[in-house]
C-alpha positions, 0 to 999 in steps of 0.5 A: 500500500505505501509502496502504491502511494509513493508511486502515485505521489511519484507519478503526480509530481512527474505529470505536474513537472511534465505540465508545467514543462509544457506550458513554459514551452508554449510560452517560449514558442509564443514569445519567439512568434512574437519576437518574429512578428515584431522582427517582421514588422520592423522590416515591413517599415524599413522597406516600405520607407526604403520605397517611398524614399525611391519614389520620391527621387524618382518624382523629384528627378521628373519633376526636374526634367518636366521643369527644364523641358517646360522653361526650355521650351517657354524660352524658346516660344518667347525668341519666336514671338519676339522673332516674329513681332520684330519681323512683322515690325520691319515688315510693316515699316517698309 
């Protein structure tokens, strides 16, 4: 009979040791899922901040070049136009 307890004790202490090994896993497992979702996460903002960086360089270079074509060009209607006004001027004169 004692020899019965004593293992029964034994037993109990081994399957609460087990269940309290079980449950210390499952929270080192749940705290490395979550250090790997925040790992994610850091990394999700990094590249999306890297993207937007390059989009703006990119936006801002054809920003630039629209901005030389268009003063380019307006420089370049205006030399016509007073081309023409004087043209038309001498025309007119003779």
């Amino acid at each position: 009979m004692n020899e019965k307890n004593l293992f029964d004790l034994l037993k109990k202490d081994l399957e609460n040791d087990l269940n309290y090994l079980k449950k210390q896993k499952n929270e080192e497992q749940e705290k490395q899922r979550l250090e790997k979702i925040n790992d994610l996460e850091k990394i999700k903002t990094e590249l999306t901040k890297s993207i937007e960086e390059k989009i703006d360089k990119t936006l801002e270079k054809k920003l630039k070049t629209f901005y030389y074509w268009l003063f380019g060009v307006s420089l370049f209607l205006l030399i016509v136009i007073i081309g023409v006004f004087f043209y038309l001027r001498n025309s007119f004169i003779k």
